[in-house]
DOMARSE-764776 format. One record per residue (C-alpha): residue in one letter; x, z, y; residue number from 0. Coordinates in steps of 0.5 Angstrom, whole numbers, plus 500, padded with zeros to 3 digits. Each point is the difference from the previous one (the first is absolute). Layout:
BEGIN
REC  res  east   up  north    n
REC    A     X    Z      Y  NUM
...
# end
This chain:
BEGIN
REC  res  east   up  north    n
REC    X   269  717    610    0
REC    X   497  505    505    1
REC    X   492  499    499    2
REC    X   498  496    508    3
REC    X   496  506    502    4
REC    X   506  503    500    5
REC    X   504  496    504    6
REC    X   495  499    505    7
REC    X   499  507    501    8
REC    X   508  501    501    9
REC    X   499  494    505   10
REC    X   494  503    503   11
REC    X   503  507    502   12
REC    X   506  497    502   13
REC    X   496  496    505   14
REC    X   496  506    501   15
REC    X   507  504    503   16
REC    X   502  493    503   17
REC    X   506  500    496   18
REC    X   503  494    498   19
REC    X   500  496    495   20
REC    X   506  498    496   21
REC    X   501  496    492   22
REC    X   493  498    502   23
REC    X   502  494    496   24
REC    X   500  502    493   25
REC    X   493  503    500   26
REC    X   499  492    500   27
REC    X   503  500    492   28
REC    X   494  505    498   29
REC    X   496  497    495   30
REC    X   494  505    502   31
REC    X   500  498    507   32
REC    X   499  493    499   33
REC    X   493  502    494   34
REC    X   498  504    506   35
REC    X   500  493    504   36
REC    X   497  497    495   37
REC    X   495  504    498   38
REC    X   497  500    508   39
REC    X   501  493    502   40
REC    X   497  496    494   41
REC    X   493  500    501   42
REC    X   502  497    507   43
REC    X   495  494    501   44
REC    X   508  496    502   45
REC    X   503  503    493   46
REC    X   497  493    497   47
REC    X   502  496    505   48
REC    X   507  496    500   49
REC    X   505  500    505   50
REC    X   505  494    499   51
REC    X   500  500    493   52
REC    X   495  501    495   53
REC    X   501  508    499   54
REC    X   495  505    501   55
REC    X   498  506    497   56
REC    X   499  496    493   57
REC    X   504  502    495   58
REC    X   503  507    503   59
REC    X   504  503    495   60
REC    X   505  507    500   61
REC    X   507  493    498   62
REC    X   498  497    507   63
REC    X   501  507    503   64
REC    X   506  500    497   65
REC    X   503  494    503   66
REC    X   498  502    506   67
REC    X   503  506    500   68
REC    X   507  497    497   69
REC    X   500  495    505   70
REC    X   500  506    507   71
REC    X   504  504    496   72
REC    X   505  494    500   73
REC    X   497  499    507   74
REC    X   499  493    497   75
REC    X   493  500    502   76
REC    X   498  494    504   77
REC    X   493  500    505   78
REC    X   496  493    499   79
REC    X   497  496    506   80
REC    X   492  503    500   81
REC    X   495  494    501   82
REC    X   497  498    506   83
REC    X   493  501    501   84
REC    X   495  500    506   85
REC    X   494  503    500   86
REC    X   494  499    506   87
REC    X   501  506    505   88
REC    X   493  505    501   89
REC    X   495  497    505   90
REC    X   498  493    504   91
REC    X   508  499    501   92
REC    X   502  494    497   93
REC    X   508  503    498   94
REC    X   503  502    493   95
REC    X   504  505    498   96
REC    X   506  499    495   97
REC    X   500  504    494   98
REC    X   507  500    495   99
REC    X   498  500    492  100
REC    X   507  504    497  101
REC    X   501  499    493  102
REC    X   498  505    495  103
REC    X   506  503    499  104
REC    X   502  501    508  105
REC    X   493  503    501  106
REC    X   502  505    494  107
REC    X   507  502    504  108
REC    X   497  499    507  109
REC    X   495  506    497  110
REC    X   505  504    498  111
REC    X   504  500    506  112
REC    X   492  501    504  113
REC    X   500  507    495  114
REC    X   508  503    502  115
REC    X   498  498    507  116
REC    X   493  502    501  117
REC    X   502  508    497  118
REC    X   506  501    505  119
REC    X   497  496    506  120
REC    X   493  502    500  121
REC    X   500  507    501  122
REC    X   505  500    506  123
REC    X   495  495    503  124
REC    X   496  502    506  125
REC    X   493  502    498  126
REC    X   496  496    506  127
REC    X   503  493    495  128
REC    X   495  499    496  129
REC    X   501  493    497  130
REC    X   502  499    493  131
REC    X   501  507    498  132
REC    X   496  504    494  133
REC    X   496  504    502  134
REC    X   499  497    506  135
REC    X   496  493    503  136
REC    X   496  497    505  137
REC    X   494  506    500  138
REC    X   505  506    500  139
REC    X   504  496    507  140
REC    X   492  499    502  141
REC    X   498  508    500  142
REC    X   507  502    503  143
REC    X   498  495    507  144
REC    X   493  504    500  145
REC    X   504  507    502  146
REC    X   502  496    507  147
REC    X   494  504    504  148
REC    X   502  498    507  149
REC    X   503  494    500  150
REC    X   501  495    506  151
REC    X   502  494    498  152
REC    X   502  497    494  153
REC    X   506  495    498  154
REC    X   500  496    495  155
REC    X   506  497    497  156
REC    X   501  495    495  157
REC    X   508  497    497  158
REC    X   500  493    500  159
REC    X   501  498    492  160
REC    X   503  506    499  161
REC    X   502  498    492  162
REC    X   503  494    502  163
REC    X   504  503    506  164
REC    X   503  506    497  165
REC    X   508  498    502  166
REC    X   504  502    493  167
REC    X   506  502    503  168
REC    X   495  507    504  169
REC    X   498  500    493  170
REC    X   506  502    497  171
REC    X   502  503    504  172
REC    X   494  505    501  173
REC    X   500  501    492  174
REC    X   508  501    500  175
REC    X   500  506    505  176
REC    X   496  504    494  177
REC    X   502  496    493  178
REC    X   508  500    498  179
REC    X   500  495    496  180
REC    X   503  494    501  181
REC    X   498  496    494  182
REC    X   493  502    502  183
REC    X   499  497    506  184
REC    X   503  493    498  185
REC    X   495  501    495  186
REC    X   495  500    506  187
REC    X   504  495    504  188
REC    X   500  496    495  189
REC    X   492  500    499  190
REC    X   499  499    507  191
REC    X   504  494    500  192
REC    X   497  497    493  193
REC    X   496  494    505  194
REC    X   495  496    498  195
REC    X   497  494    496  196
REC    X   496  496    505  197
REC    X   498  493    497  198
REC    X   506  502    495  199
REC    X   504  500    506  200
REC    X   504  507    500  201
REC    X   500  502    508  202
REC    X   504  506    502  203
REC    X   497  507    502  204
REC    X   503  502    506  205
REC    X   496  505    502  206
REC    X   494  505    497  207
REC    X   498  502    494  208
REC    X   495  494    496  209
REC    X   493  503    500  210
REC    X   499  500    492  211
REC    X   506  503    499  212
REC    X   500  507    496  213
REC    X   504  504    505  214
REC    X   499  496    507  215
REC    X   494  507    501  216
REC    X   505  505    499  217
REC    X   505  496    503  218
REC    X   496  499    507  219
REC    X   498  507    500  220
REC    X   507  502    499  221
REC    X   501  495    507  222
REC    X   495  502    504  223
REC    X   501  508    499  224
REC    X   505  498    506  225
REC    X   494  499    504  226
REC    X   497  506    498  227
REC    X   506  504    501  228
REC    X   501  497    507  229
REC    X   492  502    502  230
REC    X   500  507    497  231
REC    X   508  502    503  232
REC    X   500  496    507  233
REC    X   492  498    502  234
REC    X   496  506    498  235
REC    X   504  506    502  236
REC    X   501  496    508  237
REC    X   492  498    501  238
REC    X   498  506    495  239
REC    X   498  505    507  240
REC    X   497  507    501  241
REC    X   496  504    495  242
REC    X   492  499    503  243
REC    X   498  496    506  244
REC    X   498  505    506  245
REC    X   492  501    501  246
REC    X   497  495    505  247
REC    X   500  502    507  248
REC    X   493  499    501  249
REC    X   498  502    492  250
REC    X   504  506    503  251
REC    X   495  501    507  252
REC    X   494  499    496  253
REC    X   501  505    495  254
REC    X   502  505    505  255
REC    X   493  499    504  256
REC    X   497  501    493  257
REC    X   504  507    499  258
REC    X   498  502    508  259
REC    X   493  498    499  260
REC    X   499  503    493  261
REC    X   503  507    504  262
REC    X   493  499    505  263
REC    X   496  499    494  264
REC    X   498  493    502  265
REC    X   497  496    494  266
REC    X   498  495    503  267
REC    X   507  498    504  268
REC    X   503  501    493  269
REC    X   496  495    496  270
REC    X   502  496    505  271
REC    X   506  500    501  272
REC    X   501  500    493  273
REC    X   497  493    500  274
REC    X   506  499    505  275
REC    X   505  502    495  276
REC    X   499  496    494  277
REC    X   500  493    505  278
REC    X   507  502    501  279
REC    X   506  500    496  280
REC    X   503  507    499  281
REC    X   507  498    500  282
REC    X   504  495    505  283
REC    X   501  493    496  284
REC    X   505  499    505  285
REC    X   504  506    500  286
REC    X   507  498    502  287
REC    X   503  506    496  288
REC    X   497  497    493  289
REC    X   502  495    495  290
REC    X   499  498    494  291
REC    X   502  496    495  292
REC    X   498  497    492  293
REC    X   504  496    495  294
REC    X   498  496    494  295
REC    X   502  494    496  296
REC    X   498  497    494  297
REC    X   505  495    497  298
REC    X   501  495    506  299
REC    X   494  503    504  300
REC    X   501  505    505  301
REC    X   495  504    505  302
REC    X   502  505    505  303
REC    X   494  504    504  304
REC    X   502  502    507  305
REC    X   498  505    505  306
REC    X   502  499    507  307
REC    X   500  494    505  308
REC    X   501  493    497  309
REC    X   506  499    504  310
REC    X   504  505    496  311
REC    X   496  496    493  312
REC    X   503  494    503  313
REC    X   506  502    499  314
REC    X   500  503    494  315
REC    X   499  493    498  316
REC    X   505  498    503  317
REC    X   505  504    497  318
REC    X   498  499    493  319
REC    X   500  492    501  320
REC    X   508  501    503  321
REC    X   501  505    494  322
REC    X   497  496    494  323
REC    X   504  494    504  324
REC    X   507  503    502  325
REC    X   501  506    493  326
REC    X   495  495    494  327
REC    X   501  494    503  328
REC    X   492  499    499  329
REC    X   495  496    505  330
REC    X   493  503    502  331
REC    X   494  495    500  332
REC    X   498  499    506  333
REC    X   493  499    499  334
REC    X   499  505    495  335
REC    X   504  506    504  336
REC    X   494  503    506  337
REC    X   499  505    504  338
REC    X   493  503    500  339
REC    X   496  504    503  340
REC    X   497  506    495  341
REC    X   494  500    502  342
REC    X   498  494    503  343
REC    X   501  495    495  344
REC    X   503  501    492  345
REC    X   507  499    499  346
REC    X   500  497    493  347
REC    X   504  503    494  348
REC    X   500  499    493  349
REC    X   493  495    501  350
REC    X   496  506    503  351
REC    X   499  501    506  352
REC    X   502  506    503  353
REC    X   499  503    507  354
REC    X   497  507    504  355
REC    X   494  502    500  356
REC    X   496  503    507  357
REC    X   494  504    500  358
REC    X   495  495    503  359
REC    X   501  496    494  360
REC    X   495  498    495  361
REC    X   504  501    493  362
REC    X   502  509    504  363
REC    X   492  501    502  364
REC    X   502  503    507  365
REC    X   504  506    496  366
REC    X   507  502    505  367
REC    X   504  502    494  368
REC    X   501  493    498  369
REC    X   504  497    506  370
REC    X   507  498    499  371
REC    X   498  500    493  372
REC    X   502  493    496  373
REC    X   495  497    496  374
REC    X   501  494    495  375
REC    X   496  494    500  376
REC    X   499  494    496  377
REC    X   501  493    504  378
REC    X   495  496    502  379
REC    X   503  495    497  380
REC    X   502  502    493  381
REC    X   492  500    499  382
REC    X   499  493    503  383
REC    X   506  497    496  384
REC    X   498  504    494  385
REC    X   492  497    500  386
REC    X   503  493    502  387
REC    X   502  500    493  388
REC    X   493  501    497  389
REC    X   497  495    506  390
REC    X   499  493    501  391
REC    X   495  499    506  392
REC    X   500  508    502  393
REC    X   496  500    494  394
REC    X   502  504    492  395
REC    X   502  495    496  396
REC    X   501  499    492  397
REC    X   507  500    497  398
REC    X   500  493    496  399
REC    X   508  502    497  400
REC    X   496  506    496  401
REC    X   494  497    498  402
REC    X   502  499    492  403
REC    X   503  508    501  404
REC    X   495  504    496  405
REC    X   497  506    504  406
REC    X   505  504    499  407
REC    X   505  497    502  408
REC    X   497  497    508  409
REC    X   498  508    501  410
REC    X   506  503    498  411
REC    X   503  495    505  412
REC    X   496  501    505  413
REC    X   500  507    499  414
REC    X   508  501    500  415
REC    X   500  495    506  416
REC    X   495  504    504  417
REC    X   503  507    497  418
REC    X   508  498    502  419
REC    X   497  500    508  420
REC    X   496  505    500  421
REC    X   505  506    497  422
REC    X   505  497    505  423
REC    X   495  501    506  424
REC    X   497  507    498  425
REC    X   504  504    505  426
REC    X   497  496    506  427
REC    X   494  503    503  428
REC    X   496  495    501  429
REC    X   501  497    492  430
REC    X   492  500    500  431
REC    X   502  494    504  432
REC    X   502  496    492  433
REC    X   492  500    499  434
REC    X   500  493    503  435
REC    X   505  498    496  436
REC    X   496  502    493  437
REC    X   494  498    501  438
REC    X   504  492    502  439
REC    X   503  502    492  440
REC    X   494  502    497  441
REC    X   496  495    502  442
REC    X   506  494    498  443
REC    X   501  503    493  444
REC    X   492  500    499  445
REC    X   500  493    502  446
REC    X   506  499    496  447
REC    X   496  503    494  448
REC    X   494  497    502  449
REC    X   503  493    500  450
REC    X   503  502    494  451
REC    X   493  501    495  452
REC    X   497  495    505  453
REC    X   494  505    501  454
REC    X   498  503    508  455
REC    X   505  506    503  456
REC    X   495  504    500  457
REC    X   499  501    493  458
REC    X   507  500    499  459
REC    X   500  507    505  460
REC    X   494  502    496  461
REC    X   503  500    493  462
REC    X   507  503    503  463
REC    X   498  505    505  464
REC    X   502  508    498  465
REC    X   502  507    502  466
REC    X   507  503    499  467
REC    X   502  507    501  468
REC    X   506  501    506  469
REC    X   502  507    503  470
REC    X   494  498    506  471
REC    X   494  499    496  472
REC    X   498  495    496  473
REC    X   501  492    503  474
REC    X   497  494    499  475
REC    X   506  495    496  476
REC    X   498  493    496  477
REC    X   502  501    492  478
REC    X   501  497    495  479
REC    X   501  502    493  480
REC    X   503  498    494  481
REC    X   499  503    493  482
REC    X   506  500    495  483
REC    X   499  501    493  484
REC    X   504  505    495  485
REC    X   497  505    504  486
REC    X   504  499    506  487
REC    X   497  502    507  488
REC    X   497  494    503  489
REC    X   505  497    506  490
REC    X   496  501    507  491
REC    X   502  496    507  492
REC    X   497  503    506  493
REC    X   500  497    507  494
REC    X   499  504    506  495
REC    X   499  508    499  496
REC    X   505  501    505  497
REC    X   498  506    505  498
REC    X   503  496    507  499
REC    X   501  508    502  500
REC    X   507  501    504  501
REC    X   504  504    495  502
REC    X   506  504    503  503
REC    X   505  499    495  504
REC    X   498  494    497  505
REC    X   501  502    492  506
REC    X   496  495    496  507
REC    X   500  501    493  508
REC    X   499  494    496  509
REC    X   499  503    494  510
REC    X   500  506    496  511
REC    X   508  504    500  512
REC    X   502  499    492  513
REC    X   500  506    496  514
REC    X   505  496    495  515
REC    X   507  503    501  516
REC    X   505  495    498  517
REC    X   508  500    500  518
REC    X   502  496    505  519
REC    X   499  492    500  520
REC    X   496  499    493  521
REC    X   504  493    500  522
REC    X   507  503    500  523
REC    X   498  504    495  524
REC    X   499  494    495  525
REC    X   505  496    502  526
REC    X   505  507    498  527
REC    X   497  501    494  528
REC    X   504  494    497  529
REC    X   493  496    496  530
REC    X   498  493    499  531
REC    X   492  501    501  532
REC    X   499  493    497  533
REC    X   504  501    494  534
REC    X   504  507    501  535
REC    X   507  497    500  536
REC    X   505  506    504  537
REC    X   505  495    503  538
REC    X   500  495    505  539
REC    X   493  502    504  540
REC    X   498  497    506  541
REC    X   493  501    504  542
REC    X   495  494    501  543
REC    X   496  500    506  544
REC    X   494  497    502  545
REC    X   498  499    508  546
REC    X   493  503    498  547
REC    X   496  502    494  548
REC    X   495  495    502  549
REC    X   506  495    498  550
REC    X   497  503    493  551
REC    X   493  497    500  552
REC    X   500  494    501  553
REC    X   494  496    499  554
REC    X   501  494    496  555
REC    X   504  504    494  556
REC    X   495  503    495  557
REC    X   506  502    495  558
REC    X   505  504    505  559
REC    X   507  501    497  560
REC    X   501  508    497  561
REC    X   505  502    505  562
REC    X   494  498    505  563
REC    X   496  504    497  564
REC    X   504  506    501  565
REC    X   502  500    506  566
REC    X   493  499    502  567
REC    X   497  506    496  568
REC    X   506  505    503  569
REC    X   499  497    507  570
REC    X   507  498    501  571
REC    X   503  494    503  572
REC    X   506  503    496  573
REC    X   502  500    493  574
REC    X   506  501    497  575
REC    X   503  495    495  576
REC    X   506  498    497  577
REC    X   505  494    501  578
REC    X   497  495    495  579
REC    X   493  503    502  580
REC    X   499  499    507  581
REC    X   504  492    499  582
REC    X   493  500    495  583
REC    X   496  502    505  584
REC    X   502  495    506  585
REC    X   500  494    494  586
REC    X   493  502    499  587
REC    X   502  502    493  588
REC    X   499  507    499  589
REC    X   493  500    497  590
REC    X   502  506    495  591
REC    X   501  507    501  592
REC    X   502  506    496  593
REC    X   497  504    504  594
REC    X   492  503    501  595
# end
């Protein structure tokens, strides 16, 4: 068998020369490829999760990867209902979304078909689609909307439920124009199709593809690809106009003054009508002969910049609202799809604000260079909702949930809390507006420490007070610190450090780049080496899986088992074992090993 990053290399440059794909199919019998899916989604935080039976992660072995493989071979292989889900929707609004929980082994075939499309699909894909693709994210589409200087107007479109509308039969038959492969496509046809268990009660997929499923991001990437190729060949080349907007004429006539008055030697009247000039635009905003029209989507968010007036951005709507419902039979949401002025009011994309900037603004200090240009904002709102979660009585409060945490534990949850938000927002200009939010979670995570040693805030902020090096300087941050023995360096959390300082590219490290090189994913590498850790036995192995390693160290058991022992000193939540082993360890009678 050829080795997955082989295959996917071939598909990859066929997809490059837009080729078609033929015998697609096989690859799907290639051992290889299915390791290559394993290896990159067992660490997900689903893997231990059920779907309508009781199979998860637990319990991988290279016999199960057989089967499956023996079961496409024979096109036998059956997709299972997914389980049925809702979670609570972001925001005050009461609605939920539904979740579908596949099984195991359909996430591990759903991962594979992600990989084959993936390679052949996302190099021809348009490079304003950003969402669900490497390399790619909500910052990369962010930085691309900041080069649309001189925008009028912005329209703002979002498909009502994208995943749950996507009709199959556009799908399949946007997938089969490329992929000549029949015993393929029912494959997908047939996972499409797969349904539901809702209160164990198995309801039908129509349409879409289930959020949760594996492959339902490439899916609608590969679905909405139409929509970028109807905006880039029909929409940019008709309202993309003229190469630059004429002078303005009265820019025009105070400049030829300054010109005639510069001949005479007048100093004065250039001084003044200089002060004229920078009162006035130099190019006409309303030129008739210039149009110019910008593009970018993020999964099922899109965004489109527009200079000209706003009855031809209105129509612009229009035509994407009748080609999404004619061509993808998909429904813009009324309330969400918005037509704003650039730079009277922000449109909002990807929870920034984005709108255009005018030099008699605070943020541009009176500087010319800066009109037309977009800058990113963070939303009022996402503060305000932010400091309500540390809030009671517009006053910081303690977190009672955290009280029997130890210090360590409450700062690294404040401090993953506060750092998540303020990465995400560091490309806005006015990220300096975060302050408030630190100040409400400094305060509440002292009164939580306070609560917790029963003694005054300000001696918990006396004793945790620090400095901490960053590339701006030194910053005052709160620390806490926790020796270990054996000669090991000590565990340090620290809250706050953060310069809120607009970076424009926004690349975060959260810590040092390893310097240890390893030969692909470690875990493959001692599933392959085909030993036993617990007893050294070569036949029959298995990988047992914990949700997390702090599932090892539970309080309340002073003599954990060896195998505990092990996977907590390797800091693995996998260990490769044995048939006889692992039924041991889920019996609770593995407490020997014959390995140290």
């Amino acid at each position: 068998m050829q080795n997955a990053e082989t295959v996917l290399n071939v598909i990859r440059e066929r997809g490059r020369k837009n080729l078609p794909l033929e015998r697609l199919y096989r690859q799907l019998f290639n051992p290889q490829l299915f390791l290559r899916a394993y290896g990159r989604i067992h660490a997900n935080a689903g893997a231990m999760t059920p779907g309508v039976t009781g199979e998860t992660v637990d319990g991988m072995s290279l016999a199960k990867i057989d089967v499956i493989t023996g079961a496409l071979r024979t096109e036998s292989y059956r997709w299972l209902p997914a389980r049925r889900v809702y979670i609570e929707k972001k925001g005050r609004t009461k609605k939920r979304r539904g979740l579908g929980l596949p099984t195991w082994s359909d996430k591990l075939v759903a991962e594979v078909v992600r990989l084959l499309l993936e390679a052949y699909y996302d190099v021809q894909f348009s490079d304003r689609s950003h969402g669900f693709r490497p390399g790619r994210g909500c910052h990369t589409a962010l930085a691309e909307v900041t080069t649309w200087k001189g925008t009028h107007w912005f329209v703002e479109g979002d498909i009502s439920d994208c995943f749950g509308s996507l009709d199959h039969e556009i799908l399949l038959g946007i997938l089969g124009e490329k992929i000549h492969d029949s015993r393929f496509l029912r494959l997908v046809g047939r996972m499409l199709k797969a349904g539901y268990l809702e209160d164990w009660r198995w309801k039908a997929t129509l349409s879409g593809a289930p959020q949760g499923g594996v492959a339902s991001p490439i899916l609608s990437n590969i679905y909405l690809d139409r929509l970028d190729r109807f905006v880039e060949q029909h929409l940019l080349p008709e309202y993309n106009r003229g190469v630059v907007r004429r002078r303005h004429p009265e820019y025009q006539r105070v400049s030829d003054r300054i010109a005639r008055a510069r001949r005479r030697g007048d100093t004065a009247t250039v001084l003044e009508l200089r002060q004229q000039q920078r009162r006035r635009p130099s190019l006409d905003p309303a030129d008739p002969g210039y149009r110019r029209l910008r593009y970018v989507r993020y999964a099922d968010d899109w965004v489109l910049g527009f200079a000209g007036p706003k009855a031809e951005a209105e129509e612009i709507k229009e035509r994407i609202q009748q080609f999404l419902r004619d061509t993808l039979k998909l429904e813009l949401s009324e309330s969400k799809t918005l037509i704003t002025h650039a730079a009277s009011q922000p449109a909002c994309f990807l929870g920034y604000d984005i709108r255009a900037q005018r030099s008699d603004t605070k943020i541009s200090r009176g500087r010319r260079a800066t009109n037309g240009v977009i800058g990113l904002y963070v939303p009022p709102a996402v503060i305000r909702q932010r400091c309500a979660i540390y809030m009671r009585g517009g006053k910081p409060v303690r977190r009672g949930v955290l009280i029997h945490d130890s210090d360590y534990s409450i700062v690294v949850k404040y401090q993953a809390e506060y750092r998540g938000l303020v990465q995400y927002y560091l490309l806005a200009q006015d990220v300096h507006r975060l302050g408030r939010l630190r100040w409400v979670m400094e305060t509440s995570m002292l009164k939580t420490l306070a609560s917790k040693h029963s003694c005054s805030v300000r001696k918990v902020a006396r004793r945790l007070y620090a400095t901490t090096e960053t590339p701006d300087g030194p910053r005052w941050c709160l620390q806490v610190t926790v020796p270990r023995d054996g000669g090991r360096k000590p565990l340090v959390a620290t809250f706050g450090g953060i310069p809120l300082k607009r970076q424009r590219a926004a690349e975060i490290l959260d810590r040092a780049p390893a310097t240890k090189r390893s030969r692909g994913n470690e875990l493959l590498h001692r599933l392959l080496a085909g030993e036993c850790e617990m007893c050294g036995k070569r036949t029959g192995l298995h990988v047992h899986h914990v949700r997390k390693l702090a599932d090892l160290k539970r309080p309340g058991r002073p003599d954990p088992p060896l195998w505990k022992v092990l996977m907590a000193k390797w800091r693995r939540k996998t260990l490769v074992v044995c048939e006889a082993c692992h039924h041991a360890i889920h019996a609770g009678r593995a407490t020997s090993s014959t390995r140290r």
